[in-house]
Backbone as a printed PyTorch tensor [residue, N CA C, xyz], in Angstrom:
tensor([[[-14.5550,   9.8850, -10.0760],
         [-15.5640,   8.8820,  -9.7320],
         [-15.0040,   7.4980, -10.0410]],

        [[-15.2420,   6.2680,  -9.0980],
         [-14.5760,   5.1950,  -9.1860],
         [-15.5580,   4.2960, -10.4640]],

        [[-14.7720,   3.3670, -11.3030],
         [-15.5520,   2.6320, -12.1430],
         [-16.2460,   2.0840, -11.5360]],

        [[-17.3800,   1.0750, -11.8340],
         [-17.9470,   0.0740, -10.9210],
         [-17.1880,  -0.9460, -10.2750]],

        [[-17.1780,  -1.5260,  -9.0510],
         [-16.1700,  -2.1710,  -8.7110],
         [-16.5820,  -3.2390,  -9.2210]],

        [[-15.5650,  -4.5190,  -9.2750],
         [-15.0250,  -5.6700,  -9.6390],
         [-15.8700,  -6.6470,  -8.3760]],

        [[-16.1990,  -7.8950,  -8.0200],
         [-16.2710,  -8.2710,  -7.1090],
         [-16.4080,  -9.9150,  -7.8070]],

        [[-16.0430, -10.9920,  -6.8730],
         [-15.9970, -12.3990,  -7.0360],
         [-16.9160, -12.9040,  -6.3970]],

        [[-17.3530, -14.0160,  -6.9550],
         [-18.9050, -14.2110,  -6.2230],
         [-18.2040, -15.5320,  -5.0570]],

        [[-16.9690, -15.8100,  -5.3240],
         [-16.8360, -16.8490,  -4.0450],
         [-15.6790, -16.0430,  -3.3000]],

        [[-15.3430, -14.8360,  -3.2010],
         [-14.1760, -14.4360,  -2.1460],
         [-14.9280, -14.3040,  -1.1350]],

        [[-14.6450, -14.6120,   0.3200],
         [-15.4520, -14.2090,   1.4600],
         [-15.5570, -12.7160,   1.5420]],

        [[-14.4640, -11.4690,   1.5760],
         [-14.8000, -10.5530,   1.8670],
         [-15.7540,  -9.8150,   0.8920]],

        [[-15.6290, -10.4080,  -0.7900],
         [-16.9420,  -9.5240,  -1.6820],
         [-18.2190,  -9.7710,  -1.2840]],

        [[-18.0560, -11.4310,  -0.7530],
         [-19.5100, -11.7610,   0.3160],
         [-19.9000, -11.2680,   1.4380]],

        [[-18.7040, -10.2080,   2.2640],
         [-19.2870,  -9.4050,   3.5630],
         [-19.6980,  -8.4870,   3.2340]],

        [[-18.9890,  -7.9210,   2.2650],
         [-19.2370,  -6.1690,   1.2910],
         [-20.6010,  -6.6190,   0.7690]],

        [[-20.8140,  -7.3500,   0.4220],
         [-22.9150,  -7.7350,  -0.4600],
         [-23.8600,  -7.7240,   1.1480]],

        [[-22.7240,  -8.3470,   2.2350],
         [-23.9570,  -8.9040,   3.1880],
         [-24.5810, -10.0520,   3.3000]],

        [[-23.7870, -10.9840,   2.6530],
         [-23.9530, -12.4800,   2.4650],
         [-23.7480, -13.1660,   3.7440]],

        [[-22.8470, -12.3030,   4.2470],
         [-21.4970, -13.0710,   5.8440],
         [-21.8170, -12.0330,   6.5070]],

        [[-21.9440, -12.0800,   7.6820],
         [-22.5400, -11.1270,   8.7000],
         [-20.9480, -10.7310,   9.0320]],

        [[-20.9060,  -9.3110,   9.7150],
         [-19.8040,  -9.1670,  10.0310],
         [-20.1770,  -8.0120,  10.9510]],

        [[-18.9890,  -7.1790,  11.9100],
         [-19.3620,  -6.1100,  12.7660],
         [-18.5180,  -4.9190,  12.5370]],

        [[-19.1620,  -4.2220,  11.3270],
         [-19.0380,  -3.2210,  10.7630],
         [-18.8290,  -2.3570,  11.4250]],

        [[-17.6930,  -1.4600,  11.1520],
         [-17.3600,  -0.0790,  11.6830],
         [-17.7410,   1.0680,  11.0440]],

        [[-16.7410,   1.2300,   9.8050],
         [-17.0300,   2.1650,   9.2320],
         [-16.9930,   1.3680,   6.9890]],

        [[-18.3350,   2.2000,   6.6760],
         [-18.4410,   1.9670,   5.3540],
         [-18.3720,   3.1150,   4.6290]],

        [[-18.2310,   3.4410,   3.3860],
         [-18.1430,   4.0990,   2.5380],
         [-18.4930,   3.5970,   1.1690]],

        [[-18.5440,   4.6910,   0.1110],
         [-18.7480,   4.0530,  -1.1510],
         [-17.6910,   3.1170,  -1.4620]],

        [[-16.7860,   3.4720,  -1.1900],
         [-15.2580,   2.6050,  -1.6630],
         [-14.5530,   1.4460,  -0.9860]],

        [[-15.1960,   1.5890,   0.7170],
         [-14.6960,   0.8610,   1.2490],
         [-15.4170,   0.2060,   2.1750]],

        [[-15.2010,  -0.7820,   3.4540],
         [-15.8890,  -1.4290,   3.7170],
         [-14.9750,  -2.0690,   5.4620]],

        [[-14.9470,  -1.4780,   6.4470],
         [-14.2830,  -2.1850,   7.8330],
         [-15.0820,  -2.7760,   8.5090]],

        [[-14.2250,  -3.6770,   9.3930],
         [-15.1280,  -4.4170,  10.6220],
         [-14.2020,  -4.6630,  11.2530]],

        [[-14.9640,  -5.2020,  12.5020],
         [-13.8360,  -6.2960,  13.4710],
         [-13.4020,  -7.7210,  12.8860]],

        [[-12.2110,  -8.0130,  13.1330],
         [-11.7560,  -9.0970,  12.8760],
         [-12.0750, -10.3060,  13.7690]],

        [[-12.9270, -11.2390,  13.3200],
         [-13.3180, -12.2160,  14.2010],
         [-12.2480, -13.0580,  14.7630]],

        [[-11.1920, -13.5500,  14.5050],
         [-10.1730, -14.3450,  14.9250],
         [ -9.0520, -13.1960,  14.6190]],

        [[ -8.6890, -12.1260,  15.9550],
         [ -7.8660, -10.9770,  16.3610],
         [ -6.5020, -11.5940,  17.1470]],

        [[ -5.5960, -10.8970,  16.5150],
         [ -4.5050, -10.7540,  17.6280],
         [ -4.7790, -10.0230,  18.5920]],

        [[ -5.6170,  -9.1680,  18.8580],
         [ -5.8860,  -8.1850,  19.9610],
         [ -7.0840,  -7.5420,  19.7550]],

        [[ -7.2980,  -7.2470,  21.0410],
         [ -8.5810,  -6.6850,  21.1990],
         [ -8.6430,  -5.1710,  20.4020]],

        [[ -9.9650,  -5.4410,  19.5340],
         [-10.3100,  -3.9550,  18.6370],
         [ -9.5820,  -4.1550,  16.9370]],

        [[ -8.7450,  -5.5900,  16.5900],
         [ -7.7960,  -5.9500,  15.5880],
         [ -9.1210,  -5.9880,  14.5290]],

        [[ -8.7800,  -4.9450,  13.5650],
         [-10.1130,  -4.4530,  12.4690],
         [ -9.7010,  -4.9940,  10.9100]],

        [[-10.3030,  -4.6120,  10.0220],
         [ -9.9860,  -5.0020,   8.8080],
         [-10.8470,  -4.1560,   7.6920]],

        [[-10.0740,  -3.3360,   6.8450],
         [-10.3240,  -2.2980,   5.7710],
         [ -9.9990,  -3.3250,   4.2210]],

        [[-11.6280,  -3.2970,   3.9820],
         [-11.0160,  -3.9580,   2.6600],
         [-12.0670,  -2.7750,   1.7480]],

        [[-11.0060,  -2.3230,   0.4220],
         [-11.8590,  -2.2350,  -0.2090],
         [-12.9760,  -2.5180,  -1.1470]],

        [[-14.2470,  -2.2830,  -1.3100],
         [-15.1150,  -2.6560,  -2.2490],
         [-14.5240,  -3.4590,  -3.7420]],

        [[-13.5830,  -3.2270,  -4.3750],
         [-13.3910,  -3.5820,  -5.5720],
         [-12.1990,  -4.4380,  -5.3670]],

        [[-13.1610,  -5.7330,  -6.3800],
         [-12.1050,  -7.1120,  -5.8240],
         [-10.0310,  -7.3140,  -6.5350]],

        [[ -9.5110,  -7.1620,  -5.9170],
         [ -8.1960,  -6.5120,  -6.6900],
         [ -7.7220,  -7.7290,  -6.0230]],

        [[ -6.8520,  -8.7290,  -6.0860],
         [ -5.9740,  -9.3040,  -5.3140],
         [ -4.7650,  -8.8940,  -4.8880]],

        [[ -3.9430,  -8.1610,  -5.2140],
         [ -3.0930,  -7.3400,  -5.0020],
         [ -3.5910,  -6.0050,  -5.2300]],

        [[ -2.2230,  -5.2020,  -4.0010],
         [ -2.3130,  -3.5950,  -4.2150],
         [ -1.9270,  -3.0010,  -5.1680]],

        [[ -1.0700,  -3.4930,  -6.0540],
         [ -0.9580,  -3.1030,  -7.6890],
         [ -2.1880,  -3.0530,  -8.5180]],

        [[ -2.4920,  -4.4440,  -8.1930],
         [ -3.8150,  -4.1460,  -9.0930],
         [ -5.5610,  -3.2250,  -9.1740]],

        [[ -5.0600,  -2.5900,  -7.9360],
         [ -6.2400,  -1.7970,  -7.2350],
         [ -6.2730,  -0.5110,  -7.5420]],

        [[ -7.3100,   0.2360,  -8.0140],
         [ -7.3470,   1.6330,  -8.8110],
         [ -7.0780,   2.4510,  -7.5280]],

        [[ -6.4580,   3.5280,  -7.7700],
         [ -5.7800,   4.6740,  -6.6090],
         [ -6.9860,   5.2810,  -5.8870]],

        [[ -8.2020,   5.3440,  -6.4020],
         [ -9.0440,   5.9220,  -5.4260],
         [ -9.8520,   4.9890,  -4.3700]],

        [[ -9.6460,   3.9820,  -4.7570],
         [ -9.8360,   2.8170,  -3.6680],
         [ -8.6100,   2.9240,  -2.0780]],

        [[ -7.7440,   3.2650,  -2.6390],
         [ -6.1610,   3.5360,  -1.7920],
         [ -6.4080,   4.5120,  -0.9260]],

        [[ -7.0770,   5.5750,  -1.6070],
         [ -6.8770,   6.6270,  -0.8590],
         [ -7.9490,   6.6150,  -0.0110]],

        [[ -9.0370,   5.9360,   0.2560],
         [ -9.9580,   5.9580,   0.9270],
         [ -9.7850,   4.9430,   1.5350]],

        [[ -8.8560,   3.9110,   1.7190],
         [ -8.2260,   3.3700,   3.2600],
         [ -8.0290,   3.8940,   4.4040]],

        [[ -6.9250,   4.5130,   4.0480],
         [ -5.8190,   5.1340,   5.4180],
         [ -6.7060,   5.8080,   6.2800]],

        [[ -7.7850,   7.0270,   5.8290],
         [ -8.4410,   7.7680,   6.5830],
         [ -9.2920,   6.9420,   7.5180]],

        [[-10.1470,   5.8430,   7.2240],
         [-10.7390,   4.8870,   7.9850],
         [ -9.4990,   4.4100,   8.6570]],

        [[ -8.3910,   3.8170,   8.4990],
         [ -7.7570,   3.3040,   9.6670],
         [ -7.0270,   4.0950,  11.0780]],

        [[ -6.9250,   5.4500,  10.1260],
         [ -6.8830,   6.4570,  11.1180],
         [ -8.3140,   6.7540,  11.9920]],

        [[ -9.1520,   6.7830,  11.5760],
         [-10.4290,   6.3840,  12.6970],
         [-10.7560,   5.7300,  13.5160]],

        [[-10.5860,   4.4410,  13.2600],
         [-10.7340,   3.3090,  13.7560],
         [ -9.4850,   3.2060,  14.9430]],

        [[ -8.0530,   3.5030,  14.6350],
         [ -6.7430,   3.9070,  15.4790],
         [ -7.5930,   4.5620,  16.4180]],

        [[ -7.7730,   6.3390,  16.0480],
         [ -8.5600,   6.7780,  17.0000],
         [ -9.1530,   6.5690,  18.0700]],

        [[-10.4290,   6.1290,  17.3420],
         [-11.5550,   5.4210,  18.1240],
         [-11.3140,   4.8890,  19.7010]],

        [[-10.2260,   3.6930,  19.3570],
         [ -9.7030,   2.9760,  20.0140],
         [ -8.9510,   3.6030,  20.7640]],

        [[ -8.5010,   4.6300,  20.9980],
         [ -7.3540,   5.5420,  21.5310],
         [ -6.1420,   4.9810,  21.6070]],

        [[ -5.6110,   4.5640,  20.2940],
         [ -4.5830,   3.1800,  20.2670],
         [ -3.4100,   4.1040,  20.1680]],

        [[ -2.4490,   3.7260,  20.5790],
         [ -0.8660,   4.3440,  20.7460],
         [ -0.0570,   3.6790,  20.5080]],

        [[ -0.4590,   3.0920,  20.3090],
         [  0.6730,   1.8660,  19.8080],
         [ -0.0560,   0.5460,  18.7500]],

        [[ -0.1050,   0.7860,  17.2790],
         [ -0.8240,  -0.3760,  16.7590],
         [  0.2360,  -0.5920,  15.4310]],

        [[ -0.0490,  -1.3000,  14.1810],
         [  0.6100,  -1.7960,  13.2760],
         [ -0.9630,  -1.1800,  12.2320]],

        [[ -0.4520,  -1.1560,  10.5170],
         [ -1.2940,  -1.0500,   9.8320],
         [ -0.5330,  -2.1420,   9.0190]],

        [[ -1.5430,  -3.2410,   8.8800],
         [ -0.4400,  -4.3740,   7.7590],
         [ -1.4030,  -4.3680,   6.2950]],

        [[ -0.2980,  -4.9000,   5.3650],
         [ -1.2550,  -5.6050,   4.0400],
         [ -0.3860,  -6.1270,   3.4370]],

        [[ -0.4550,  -7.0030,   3.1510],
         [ -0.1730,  -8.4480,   2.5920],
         [ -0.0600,  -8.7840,   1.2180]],

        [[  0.5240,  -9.1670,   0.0040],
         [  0.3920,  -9.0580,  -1.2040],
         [  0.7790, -10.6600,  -1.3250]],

        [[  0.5930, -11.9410,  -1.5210],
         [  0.8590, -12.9940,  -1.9760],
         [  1.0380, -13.9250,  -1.0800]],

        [[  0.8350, -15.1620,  -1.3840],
         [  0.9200, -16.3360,  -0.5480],
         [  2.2980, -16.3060,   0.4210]],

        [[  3.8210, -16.2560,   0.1930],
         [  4.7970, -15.8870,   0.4770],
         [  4.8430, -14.6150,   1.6260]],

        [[  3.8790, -13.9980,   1.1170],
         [  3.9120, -12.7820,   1.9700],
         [  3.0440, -12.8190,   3.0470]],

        [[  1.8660, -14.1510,   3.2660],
         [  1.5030, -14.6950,   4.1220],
         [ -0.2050, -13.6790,   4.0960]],

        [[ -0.3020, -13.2580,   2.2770],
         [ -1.6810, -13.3840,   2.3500],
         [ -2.5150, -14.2030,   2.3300]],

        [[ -3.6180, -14.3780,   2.7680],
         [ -4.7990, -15.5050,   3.0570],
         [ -5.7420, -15.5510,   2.1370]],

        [[ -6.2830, -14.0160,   2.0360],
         [ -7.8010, -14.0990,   1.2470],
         [ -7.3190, -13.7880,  -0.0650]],

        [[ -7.2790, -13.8440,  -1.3660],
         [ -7.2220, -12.9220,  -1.9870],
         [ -8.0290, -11.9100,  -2.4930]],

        [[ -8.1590, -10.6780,  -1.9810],
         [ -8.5970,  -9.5200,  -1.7200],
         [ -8.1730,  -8.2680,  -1.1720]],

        [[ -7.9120,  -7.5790,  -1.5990],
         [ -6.6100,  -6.1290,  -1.1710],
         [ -7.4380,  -6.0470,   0.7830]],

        [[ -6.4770,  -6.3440,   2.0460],
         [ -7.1050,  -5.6490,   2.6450],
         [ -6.6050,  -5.4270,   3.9480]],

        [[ -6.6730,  -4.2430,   4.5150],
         [ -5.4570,  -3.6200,   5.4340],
         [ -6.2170,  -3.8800,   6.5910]],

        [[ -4.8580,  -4.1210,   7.7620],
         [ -5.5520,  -4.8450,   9.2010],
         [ -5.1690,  -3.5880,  10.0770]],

        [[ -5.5860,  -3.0690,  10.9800],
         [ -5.4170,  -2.1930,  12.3350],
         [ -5.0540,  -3.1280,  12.9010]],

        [[ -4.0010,  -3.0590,  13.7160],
         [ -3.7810,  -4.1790,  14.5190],
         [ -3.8070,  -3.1980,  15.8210]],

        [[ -3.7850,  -3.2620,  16.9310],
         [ -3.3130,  -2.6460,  18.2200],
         [ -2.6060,  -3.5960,  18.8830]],

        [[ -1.4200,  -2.9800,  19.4510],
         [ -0.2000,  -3.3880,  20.2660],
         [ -0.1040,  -2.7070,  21.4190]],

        [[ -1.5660,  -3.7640,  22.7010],
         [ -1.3620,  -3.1760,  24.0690],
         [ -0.4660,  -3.0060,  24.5400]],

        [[  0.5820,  -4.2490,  24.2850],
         [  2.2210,  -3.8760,  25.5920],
         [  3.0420,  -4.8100,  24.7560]],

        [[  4.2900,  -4.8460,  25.2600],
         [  5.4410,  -4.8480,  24.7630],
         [  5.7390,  -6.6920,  24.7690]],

        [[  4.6760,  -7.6010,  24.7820],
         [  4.9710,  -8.6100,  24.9180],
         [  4.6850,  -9.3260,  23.8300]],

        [[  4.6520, -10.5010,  23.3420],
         [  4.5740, -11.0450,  22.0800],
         [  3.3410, -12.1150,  22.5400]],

        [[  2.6160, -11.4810,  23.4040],
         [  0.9310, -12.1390,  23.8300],
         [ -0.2000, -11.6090,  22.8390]],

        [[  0.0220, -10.7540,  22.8790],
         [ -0.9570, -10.2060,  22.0230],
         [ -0.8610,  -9.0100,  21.0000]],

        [[ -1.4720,  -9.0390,  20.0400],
         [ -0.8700,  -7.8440,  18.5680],
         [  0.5520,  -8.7220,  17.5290]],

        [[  1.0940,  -7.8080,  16.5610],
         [  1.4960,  -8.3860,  15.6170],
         [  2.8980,  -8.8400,  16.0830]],

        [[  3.2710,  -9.7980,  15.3990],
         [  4.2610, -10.4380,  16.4350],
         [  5.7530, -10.5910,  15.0800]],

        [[  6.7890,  -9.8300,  14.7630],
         [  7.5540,  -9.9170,  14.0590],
         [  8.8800,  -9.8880,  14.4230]],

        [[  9.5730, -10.6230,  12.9670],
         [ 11.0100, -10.1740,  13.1270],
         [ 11.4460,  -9.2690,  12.1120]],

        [[ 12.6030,  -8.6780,  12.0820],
         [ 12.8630,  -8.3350,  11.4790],
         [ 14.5450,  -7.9230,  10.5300]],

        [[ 14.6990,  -9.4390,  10.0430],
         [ 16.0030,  -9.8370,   9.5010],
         [ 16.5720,  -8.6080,   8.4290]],

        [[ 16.9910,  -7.4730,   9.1000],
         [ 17.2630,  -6.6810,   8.3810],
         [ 18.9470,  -7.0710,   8.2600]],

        [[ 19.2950,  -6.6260,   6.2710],
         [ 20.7590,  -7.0730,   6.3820],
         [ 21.7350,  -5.7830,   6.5620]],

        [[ 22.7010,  -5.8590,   6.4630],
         [ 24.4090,  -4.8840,   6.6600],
         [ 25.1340,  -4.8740,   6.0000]],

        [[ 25.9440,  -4.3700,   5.6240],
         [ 26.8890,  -3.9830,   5.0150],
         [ 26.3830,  -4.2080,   2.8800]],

        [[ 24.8470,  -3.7170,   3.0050],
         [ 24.2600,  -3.6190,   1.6800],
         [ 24.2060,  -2.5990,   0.6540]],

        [[ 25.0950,  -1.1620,   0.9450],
         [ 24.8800,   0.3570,   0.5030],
         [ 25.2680,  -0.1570,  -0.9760]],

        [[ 26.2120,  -0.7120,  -1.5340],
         [ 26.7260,  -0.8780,  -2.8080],
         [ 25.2890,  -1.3410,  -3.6830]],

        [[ 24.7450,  -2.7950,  -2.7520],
         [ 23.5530,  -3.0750,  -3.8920],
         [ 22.2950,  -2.3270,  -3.7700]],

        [[ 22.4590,  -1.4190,  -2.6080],
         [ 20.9740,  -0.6000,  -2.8870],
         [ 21.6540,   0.6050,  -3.6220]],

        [[ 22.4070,   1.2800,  -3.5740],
         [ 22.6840,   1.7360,  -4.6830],
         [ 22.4240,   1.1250,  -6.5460]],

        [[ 22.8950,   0.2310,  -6.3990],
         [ 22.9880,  -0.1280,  -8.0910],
         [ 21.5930,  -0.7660,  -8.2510]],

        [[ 20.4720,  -0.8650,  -6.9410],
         [ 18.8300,  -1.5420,  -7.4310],
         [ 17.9420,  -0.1960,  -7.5340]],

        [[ 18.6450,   1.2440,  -6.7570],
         [ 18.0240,   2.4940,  -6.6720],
         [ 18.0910,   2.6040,  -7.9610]],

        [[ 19.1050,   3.0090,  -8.4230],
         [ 19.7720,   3.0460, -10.2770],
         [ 18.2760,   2.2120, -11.4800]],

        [[ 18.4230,   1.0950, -10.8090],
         [ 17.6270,   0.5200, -11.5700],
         [ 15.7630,   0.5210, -11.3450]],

        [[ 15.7360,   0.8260, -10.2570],
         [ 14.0990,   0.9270, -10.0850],
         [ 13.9820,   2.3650, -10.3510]],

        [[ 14.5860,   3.5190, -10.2840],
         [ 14.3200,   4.9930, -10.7780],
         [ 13.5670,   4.9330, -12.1750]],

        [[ 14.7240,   3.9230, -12.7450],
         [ 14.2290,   3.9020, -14.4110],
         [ 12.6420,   3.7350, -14.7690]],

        [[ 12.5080,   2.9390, -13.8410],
         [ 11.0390,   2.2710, -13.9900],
         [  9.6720,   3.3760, -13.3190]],

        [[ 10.2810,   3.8090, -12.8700],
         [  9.3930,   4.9070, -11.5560],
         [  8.5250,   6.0900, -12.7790]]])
């Protein structure tokens, strides 16, 4: 059973989860809380936040976690989406907005950079030596 959740009386999304901010709810639960995203990259672009105010996903108790994914797999569904993104965001840098843990459905109609999530992805080469010796070192911690 989850503790009582946490909530901030000025974050916008603890104010959609109360019902303060109108929003167009999909799917709710004890733990969690979706809607449509009013300003979408694409049509059906949703948003899973959970009930308990965490600003990061570290700081968010595991049964809040686990009662994400299954709603975004619904909502995917729903939509009969074949092609979408599941994002979440952890810090200003990382180009979070609200602070509030909360995962986006995105859908990616077609292959153009018109509409849905739009990335790069500066992956580097010739790195096996230092992911080796950072594997070494994050095991420890694991």
């Amino acid at each position: 059973m989850a503790a009582t959740a946490r909530s901030l009386a000025t974050c916008i999304f603890c104010k959609i989860i109360k019902g303060q901010i109108p929003s167009f709810n999909l799917i709710e639960t004890d733990l969690s809380y979706s809607f449509l995203d009013i300003g979408p990259l694409s049509k059906g672009h949703a948003l899973i936040i959970p009930k308990d105010h965490a600003a990061k996903l570290h700081e968010l108790p595991d049964e809040y976690l686990a009662d994400v994914m299954p709603i975004a797999k619904k909502i995917a569904a729903a939509q009969g989406l074949e092609n979408y993104n599941i994002l979440q965001n952890n810090g200003r840098i990382a180009h979070q907005v609200v602070d509030h843990v909360h995962f986006h459905v995105i859908p990616k109609p077609d292959s153009t950079d018109d509409e849905g999530l739009v990335i790069g992805w500066p992956a580097k080469s010739d790195y096996v030596d230092e992911v080796k010796k950072y594997h070494e070192e994050i095991l420890g911690k694991l």
